[in-house]
Backbone as a ProteinNet text record, in pm:
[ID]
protein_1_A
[PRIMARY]
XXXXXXXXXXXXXXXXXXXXXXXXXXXXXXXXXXXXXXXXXXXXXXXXXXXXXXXXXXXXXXXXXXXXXXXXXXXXXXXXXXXXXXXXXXXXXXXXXXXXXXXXXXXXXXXXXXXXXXXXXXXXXXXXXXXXXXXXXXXXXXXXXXXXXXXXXXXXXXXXXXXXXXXXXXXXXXXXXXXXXXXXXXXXXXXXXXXXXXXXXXXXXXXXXXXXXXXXXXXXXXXXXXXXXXXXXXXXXXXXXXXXXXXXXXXXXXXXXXXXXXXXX
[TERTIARY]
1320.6	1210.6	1241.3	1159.8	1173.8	1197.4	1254.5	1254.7	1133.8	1042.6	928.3	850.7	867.6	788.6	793.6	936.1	1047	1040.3	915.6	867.3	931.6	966.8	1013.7	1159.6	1209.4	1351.2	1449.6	1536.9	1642.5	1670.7	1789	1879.1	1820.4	1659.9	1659.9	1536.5	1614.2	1552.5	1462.3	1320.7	1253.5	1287.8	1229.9	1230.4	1191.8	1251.8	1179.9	1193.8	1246.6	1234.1	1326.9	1435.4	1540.3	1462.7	1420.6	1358.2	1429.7	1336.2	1417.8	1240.8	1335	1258.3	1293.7	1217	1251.3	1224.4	1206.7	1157.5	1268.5	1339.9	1465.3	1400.3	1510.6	1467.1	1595	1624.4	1785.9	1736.5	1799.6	1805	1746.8	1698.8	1605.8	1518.5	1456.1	1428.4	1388.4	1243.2	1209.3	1125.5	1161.6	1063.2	983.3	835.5	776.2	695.1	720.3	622.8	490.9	387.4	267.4	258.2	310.9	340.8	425.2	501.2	536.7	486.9	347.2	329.9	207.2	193.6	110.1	-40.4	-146.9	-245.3	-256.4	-315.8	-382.2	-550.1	-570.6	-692.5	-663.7	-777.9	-766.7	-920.2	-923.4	-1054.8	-1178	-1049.7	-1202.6	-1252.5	-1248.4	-1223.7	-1318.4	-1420.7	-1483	-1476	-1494.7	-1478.2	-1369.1	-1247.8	-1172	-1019.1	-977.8	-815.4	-731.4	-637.4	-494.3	-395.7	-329.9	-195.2	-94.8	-49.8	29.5	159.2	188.7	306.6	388	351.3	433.8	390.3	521.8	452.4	618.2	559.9	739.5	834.1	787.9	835.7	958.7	922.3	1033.6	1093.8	1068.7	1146.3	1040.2	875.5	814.8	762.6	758.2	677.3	528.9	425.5	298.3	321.3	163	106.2	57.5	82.8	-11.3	-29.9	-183.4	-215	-281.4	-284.7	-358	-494.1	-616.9	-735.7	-847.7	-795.6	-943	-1047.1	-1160.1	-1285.6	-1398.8	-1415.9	-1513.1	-1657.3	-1771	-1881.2	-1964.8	-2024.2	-2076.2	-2008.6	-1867.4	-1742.4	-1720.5	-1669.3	-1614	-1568.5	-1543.6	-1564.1	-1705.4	-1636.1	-1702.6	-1799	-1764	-1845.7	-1746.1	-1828.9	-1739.7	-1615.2	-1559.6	-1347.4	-1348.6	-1308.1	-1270.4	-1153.6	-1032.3	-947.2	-820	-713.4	-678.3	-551.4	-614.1	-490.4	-562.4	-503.4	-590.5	-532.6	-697.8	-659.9	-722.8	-655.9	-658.1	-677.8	-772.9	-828.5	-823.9	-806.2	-791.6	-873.2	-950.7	-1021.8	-960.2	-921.4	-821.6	-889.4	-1007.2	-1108.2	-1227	-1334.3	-1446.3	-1520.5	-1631.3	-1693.7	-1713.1	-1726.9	-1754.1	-1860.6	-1932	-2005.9	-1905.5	-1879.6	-1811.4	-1959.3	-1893.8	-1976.6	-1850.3	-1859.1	-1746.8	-1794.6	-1849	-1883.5	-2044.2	-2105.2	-2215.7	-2307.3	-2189.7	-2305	-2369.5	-2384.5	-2491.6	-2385.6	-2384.8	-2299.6	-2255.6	-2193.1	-2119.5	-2076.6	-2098	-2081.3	-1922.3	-1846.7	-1719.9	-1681.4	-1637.9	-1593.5	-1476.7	-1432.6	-1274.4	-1210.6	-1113.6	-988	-1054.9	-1149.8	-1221.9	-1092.5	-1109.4	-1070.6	-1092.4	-1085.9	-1137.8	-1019.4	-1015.9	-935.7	-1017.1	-974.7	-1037.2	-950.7	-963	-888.3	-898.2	-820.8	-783.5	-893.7	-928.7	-1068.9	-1187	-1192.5	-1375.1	-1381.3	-1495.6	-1536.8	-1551.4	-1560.3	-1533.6	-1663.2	-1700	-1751	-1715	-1682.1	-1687	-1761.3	-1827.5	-1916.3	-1863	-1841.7	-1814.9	-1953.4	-1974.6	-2081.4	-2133.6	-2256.8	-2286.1	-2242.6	-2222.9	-2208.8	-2069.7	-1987.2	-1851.5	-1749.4	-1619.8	-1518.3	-1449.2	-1404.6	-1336	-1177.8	-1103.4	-932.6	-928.2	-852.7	-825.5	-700.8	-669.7	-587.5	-542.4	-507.9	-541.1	-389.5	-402.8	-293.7	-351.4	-244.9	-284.9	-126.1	-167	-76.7	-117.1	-25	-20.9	22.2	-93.6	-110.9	-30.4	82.8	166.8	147.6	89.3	9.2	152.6	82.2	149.5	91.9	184.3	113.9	47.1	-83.3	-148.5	-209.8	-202.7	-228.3	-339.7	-465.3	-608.6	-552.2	-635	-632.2	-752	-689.2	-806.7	-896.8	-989.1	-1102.9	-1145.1	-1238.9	-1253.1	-1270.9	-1211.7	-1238.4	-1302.7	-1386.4	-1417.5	-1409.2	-1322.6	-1303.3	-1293.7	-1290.8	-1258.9	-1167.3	-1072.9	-924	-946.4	-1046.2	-1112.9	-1138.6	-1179.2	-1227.7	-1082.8	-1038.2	-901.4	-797.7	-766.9	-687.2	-519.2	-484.6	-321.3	-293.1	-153.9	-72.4	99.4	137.9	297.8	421.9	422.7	510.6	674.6	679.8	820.8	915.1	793.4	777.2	888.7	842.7	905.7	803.5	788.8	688.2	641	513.1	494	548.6	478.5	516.8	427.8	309.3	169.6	136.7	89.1	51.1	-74.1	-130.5	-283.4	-256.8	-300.4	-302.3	-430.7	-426.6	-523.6	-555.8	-453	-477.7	-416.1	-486	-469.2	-275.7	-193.5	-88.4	-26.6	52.5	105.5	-2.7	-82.8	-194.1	-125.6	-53.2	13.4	-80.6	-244	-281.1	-254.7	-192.8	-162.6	-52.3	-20.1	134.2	184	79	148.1	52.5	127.3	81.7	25.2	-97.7	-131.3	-145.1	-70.7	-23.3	-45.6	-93.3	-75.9	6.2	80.5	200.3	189.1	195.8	166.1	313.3	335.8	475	430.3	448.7	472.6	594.9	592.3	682.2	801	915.4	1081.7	1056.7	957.2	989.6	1028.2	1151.5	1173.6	1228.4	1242.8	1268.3	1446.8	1428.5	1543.5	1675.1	1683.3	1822.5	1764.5	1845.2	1828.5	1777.9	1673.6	1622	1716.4	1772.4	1774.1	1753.8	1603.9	1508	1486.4	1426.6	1442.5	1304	1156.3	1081.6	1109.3	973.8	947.9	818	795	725.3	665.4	561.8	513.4	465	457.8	465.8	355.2	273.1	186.6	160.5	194.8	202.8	104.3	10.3	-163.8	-170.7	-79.2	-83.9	52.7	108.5	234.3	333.6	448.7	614.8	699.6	770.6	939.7	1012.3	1120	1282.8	1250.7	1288.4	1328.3	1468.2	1501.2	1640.4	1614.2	1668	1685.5	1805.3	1885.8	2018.2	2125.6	2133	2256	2241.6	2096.6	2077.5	1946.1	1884.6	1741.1	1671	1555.8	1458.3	1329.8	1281.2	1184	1023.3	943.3	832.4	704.9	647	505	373.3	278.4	123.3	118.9	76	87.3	205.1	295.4	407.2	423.5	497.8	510.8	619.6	689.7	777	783.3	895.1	856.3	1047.3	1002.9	1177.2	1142.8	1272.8	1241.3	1359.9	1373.9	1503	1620.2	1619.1	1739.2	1805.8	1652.2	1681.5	1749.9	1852.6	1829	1734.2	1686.9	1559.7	1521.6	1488.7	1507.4	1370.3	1266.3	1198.9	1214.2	1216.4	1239.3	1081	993.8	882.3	1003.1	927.2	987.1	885.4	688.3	596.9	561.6	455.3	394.1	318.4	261.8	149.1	228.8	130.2	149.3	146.1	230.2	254.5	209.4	137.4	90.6	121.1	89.7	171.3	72.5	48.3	5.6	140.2	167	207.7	232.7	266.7	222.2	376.2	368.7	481.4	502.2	550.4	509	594.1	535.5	535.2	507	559.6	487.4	487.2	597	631.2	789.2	890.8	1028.6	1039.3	1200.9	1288.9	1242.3	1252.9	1206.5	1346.9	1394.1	1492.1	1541.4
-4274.1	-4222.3	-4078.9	-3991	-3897	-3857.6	-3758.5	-3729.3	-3690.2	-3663.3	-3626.6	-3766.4	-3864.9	-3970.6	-4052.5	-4009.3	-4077	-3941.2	-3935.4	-3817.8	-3868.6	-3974.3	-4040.4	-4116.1	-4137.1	-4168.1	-4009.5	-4110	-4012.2	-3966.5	-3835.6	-3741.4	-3727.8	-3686	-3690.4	-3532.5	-3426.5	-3296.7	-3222.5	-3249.7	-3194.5	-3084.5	-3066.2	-2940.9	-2821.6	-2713.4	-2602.6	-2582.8	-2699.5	-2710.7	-2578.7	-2505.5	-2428.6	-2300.1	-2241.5	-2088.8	-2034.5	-1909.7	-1811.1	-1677.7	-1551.2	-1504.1	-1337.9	-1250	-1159.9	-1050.3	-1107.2	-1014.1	-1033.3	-881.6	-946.7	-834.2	-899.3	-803.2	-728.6	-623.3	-569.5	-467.6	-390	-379.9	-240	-160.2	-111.4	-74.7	-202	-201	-341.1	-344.6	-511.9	-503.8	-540.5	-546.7	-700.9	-695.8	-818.5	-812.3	-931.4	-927.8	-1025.3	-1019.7	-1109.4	-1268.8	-1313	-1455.4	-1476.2	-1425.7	-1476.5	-1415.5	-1353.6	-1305	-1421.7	-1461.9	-1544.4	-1507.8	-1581.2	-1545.4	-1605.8	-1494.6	-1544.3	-1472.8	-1497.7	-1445.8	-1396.9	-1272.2	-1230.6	-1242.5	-1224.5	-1238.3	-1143.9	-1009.2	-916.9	-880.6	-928.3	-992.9	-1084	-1126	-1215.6	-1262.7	-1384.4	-1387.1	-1306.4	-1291.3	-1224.2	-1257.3	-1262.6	-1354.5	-1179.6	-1222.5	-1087.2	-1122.2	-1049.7	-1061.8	-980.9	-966.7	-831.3	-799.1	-649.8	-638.1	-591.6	-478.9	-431.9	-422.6	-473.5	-458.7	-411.8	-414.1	-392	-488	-602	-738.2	-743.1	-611.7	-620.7	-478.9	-389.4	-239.5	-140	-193	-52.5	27.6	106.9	209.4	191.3	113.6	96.5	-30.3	-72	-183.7	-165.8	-249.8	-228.9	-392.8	-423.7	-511.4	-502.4	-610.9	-626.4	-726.2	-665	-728.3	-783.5	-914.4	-946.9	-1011.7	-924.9	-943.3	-1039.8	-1162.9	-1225.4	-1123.2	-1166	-1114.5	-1132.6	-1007.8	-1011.2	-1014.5	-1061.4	-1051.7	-900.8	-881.9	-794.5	-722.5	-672.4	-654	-754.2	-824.4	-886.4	-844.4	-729.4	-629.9	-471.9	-413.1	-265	-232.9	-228.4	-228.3	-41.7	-53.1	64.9	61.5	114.6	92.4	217.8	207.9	342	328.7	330.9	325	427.1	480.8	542.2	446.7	413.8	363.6	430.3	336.7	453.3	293.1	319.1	220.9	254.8	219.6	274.1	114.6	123.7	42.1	-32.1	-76.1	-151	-256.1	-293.2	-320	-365.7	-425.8	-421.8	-308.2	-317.7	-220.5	-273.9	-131.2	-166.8	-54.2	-76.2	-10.4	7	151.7	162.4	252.3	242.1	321.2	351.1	455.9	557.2	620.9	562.3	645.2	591.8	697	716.8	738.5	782.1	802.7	729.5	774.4	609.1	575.1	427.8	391.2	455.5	478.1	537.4	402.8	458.4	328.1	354.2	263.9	278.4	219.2	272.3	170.1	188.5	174.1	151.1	309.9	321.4	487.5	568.8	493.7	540.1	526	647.3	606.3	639.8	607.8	628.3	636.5	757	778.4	763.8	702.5	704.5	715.1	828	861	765.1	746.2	670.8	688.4	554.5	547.3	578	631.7	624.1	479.2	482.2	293.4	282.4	188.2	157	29.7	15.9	-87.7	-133.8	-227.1	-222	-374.8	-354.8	-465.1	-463.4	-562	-599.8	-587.7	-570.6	-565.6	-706.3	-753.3	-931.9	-1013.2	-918.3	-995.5	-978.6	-909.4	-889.9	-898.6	-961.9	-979.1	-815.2	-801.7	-633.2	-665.9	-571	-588.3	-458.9	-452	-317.3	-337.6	-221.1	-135.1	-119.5	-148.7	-123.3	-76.9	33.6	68.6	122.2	101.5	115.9	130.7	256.9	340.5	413	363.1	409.5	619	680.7	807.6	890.8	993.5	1044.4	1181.8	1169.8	1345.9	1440.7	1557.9	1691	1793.6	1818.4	1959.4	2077.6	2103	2199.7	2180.9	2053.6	1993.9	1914.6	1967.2	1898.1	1721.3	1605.3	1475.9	1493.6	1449.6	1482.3	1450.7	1472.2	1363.3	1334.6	1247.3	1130.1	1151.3	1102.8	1148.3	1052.5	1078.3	994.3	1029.2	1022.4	1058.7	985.3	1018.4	948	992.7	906.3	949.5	980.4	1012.2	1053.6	1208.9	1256.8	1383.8	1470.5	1395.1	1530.1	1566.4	1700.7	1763.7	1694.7	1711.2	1658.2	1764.2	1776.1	1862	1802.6	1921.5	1937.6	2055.6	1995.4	2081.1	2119.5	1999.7	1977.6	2026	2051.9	2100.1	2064.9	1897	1824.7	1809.2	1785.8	1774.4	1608.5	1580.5	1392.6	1363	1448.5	1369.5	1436.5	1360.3	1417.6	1344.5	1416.2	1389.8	1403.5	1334.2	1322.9	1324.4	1396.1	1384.5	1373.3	1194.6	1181.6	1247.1	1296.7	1314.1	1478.3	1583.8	1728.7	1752.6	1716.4	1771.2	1946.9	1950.1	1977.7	2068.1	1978.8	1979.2	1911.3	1976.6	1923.3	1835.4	1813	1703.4	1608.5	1551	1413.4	1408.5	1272.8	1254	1161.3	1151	1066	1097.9	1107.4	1128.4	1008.4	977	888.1	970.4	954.7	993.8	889.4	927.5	856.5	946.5	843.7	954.9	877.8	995.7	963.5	990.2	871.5	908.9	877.4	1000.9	934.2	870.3	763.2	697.6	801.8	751.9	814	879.5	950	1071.4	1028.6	1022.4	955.5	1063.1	1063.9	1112.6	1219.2	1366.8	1420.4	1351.1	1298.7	1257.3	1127.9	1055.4	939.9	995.6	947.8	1012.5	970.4	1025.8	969.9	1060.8	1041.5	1100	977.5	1067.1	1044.2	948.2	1017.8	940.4	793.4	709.6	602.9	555.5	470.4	419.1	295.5	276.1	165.7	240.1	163.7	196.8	64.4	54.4	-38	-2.6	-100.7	-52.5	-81.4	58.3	27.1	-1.3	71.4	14.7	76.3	15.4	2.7	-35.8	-13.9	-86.7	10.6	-25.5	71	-40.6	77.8	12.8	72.1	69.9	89.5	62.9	182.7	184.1	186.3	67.2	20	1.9	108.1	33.1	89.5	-16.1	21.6	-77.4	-145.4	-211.1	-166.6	-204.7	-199.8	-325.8	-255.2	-395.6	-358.3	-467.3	-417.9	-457.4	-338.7	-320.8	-376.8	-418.9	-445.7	-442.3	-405.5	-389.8	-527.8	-470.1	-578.7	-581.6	-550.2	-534.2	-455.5	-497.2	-407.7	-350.4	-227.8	-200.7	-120.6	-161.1	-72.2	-11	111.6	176.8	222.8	211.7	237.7	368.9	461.1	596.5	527.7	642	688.7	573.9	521.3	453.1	444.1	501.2	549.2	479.2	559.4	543.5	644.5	579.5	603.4	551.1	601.4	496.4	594.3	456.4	527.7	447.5	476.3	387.1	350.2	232.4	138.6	121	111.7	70.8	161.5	157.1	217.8	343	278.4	420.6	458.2	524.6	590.9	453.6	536.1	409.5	496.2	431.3	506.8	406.8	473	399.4	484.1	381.9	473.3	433.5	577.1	568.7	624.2	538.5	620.6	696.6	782.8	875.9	899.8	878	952.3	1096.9	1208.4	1348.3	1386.8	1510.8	1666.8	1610.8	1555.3	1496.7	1518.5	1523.5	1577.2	1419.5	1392	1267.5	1225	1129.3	1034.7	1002.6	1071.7	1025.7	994
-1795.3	-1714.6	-1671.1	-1696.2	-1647.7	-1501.9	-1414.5	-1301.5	-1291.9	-1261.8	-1212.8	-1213.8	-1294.7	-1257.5	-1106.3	-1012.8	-961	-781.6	-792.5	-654.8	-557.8	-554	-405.3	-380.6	-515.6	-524.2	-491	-345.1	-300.6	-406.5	-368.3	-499.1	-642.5	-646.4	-775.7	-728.5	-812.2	-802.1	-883.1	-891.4	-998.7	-1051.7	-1182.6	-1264.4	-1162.8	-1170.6	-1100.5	-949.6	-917.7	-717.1	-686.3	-792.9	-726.3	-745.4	-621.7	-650.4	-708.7	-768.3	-859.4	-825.7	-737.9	-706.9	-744.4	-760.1	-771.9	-651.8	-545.6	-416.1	-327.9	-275.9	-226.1	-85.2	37.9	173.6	216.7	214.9	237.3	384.9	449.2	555.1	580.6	501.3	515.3	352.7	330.2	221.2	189.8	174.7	57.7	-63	-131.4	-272.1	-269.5	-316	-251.1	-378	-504.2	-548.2	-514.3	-552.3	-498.7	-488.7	-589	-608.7	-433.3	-403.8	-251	-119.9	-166.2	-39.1	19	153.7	161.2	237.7	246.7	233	404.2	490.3	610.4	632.3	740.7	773.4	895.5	951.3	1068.6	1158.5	1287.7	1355.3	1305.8	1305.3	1282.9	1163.5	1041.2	907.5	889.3	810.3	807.6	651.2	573.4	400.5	386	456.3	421.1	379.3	290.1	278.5	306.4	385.1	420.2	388.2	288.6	286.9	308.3	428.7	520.5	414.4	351.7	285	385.8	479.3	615.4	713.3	794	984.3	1071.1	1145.8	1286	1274.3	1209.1	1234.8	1120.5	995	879.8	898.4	1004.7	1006.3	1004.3	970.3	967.7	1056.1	1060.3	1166.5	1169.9	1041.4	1036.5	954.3	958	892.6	766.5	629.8	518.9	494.7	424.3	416.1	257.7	176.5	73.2	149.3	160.6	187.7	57.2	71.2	-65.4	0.8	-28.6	82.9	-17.9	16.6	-65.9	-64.9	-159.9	-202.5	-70.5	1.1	136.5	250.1	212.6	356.3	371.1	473.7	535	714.9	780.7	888.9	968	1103.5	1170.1	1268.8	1295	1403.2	1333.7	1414.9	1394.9	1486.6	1406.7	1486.2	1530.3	1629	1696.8	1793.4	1719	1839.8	1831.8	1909.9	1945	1790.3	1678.6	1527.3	1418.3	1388.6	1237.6	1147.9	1055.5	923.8	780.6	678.3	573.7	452.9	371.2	306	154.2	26.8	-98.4	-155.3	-249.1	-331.1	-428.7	-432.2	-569.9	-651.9	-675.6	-681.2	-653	-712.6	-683.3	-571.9	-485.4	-424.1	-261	-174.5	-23.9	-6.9	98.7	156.5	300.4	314.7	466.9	570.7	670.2	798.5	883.9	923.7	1011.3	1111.3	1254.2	1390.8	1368.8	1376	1369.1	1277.6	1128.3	1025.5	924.1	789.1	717.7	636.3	606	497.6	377.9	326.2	216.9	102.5	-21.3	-114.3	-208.2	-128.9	-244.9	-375.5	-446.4	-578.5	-595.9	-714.3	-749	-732.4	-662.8	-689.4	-540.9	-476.7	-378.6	-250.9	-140.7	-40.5	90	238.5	364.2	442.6	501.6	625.6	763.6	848.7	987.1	1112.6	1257	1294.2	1420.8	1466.2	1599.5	1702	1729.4	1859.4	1800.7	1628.3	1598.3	1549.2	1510.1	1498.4	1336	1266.4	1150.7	1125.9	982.7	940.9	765.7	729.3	554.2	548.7	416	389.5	272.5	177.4	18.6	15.6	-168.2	-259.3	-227.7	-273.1	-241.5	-360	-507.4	-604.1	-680.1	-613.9	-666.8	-555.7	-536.1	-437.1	-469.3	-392.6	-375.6	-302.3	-339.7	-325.7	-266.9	-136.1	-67.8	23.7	-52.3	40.4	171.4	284.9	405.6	469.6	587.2	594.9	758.2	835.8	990.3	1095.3	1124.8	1205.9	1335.3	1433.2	1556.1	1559	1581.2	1582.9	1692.7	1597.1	1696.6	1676.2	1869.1	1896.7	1848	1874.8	1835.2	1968.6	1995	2095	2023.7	2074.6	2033.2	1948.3	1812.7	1717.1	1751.1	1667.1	1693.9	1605.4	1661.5	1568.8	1454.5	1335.4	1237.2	1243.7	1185.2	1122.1	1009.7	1038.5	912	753	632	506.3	421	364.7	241.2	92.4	2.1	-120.5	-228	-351.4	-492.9	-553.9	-600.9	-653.1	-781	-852.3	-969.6	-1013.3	-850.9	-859.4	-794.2	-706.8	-669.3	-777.2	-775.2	-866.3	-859.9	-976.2	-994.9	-1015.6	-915.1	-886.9	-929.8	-955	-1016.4	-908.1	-774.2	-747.9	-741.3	-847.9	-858.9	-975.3	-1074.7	-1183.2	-1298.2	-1267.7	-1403.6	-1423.3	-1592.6	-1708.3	-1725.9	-1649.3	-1716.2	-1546.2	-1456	-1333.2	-1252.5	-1185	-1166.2	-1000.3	-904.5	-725.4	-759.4	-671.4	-603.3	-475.5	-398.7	-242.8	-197	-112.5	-77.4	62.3	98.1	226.6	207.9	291.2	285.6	359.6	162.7	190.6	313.4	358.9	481.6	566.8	640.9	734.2	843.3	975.6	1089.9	1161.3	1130.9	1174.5	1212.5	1043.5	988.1	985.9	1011.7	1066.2	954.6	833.5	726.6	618	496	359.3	307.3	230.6	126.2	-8.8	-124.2	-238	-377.9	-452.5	-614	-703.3	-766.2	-821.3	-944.7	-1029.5	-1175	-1247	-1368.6	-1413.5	-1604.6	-1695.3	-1794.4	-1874.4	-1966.3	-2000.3	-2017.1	-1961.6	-1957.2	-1839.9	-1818.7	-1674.6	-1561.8	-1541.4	-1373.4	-1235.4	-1127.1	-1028.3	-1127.9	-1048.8	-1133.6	-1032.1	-960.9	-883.1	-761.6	-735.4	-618.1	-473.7	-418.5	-328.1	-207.6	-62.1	21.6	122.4	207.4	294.1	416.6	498.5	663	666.1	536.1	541.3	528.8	553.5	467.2	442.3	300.3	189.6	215.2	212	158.3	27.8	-75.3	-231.7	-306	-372.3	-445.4	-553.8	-638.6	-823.5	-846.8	-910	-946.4	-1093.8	-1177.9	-1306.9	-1374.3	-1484.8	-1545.7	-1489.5	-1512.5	-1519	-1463	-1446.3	-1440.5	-1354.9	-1351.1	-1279.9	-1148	-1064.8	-923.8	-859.3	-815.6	-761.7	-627.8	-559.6	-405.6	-357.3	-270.1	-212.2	-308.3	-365.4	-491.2	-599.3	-610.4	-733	-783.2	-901.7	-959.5	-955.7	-957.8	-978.3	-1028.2	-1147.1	-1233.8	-1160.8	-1113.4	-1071.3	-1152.4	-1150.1	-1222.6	-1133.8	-1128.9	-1105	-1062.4	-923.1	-784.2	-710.9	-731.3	-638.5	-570.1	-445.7	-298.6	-283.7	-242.1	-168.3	-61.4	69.2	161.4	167.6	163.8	189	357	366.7	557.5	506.9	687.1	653.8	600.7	467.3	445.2	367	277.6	193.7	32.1	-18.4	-138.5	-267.6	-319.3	-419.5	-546.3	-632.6	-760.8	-830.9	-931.2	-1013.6	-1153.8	-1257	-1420.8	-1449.6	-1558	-1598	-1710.2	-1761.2	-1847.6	-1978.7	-1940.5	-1991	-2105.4	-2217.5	-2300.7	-2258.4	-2154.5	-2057.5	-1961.7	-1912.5	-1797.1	-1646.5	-1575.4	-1407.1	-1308.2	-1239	-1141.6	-1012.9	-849.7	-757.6	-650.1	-545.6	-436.9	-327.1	-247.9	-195.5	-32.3	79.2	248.5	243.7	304.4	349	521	603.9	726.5	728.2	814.4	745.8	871.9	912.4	999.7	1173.1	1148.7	1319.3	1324.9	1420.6	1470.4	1484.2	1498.8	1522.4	1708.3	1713	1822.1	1896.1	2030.1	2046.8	2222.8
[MASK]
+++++++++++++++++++++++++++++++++++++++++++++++++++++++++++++++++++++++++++++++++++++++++++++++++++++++++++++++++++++++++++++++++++++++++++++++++++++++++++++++++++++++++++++++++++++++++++++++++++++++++++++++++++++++++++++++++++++++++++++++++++++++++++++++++++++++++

């Protein structure tokens, strides 16, 4: 008889019961692929499944969430509260509203910045479920430094930039790179196959990172780990970091930075 026929006889261990995972959490640093992230819901969320990749609770300074908004779900009332958030489309479509003005229609590569204390609305399409982005940070003033305001863009139309000036390694800045506004970067970073970072990074920033499409290696800590489309990572300071692509195409990655603020001490 097979073990699996035998669910209820002591000492007998099905096929498969011993995890085998590839998402590890090191101490400033977790790689999370999707298969273990779990699915909750929140109040102000309606048709909405959340699955939080970062919060305070694992080292971060902000929140990112993967939001899959059923067809007609979305925001329960309009959320206004003292956080800027920052929203990227990962698929299907939303209709947002920001303060006072008229809805705006998003689709896929689309994205919304909103600054702390204006009010917010997103509605999904009625006939397609939509996957987003969501990313929410407690806003740290600057003296003399106006708080921004609100953006709506398409990651389609902004220019790719090379300021590093390796060849097959391409930025999108969603957000108006060094503008003392903003106290954190949202970035898509384009890599073609072989082109990887010229040396191991280790910076004061930190990452939340989401693989939008292709492969590579990733250097965390002092080991690698192979990335694929849907996977999370968050590097906290002074993490060392590394990515090689591995895939046929091109890999692309969005990624938060926090930026244009002094040490907290």
């Amino acid at each position: 008889m097979h073990p699996t026929d035998l669910p209820g006889q002591p000492g007998i261990v099905p096929p498969g019961a011993i995890g085998h995972n590839r998402g590890v959490v090191g101490r400033n640093f977790a790689f999370m692929p999707p298969e273990g992230v779990l699915k909750s819901r929140l109040p102000a969320w309606k048709s909405t499944t959340v699955r939080c990749l970062a919060a305070p609770s694992l080292g971060a300074g902000f929140a990112q969430y993967m939001l899959e908004i059923e067809p007609a779900g979305g925001t329960a009332q309009p959320i206004c509260v003292d956080l800027q958030h920052f929203f990227y489309v990962v698929a299907g479509g939303v209709d947002v509203t920001i303060g006072s003005d008229p809805p705006v229609e998003l689709a896929v590569g689309a994205f919304v910045y909103v600054p702390p204390g204006v009010s917010f609305t997103m509605s999904c399409h009625p006939t397609t479920p939509a996957r987003i982005i969501a990313v929410k940070k407690r806003y740290e003033k600057a003296e003399g430094i106006a708080t921004p305001t609100a953006i709506i863009g398409q990651q389609q139309s902004m220019p790719m930039t090379n300021h590093t000036g390796l060849q097959g390694r391409g930025f999108k800045h969603l957000l108006p790179m060094g503008d003392l506004r903003f106290d954190f970067e949202m970035n898509l970073m384009f890599f073609q196959p072989g082109v990887c970072f010229p040396a191991v990074e280790t910076h004061i920033m930190e990452h939340g990172l989401f693989m939008l499409e292709g492969q590579g290696l990733y250097y965390l800590g002092n080991s690698w780990h192979e990335i694929w489309v849907d996977d999370f990572i968050w590097m906290g300071s002074f993490c060392p970091q590394q990515f090689y692509p591995t895939g046929l195409n091109h890999s692309v990655y969005l990624l938060y930075k926090n930026v244009n603020r002094d040490v907290v001490l």
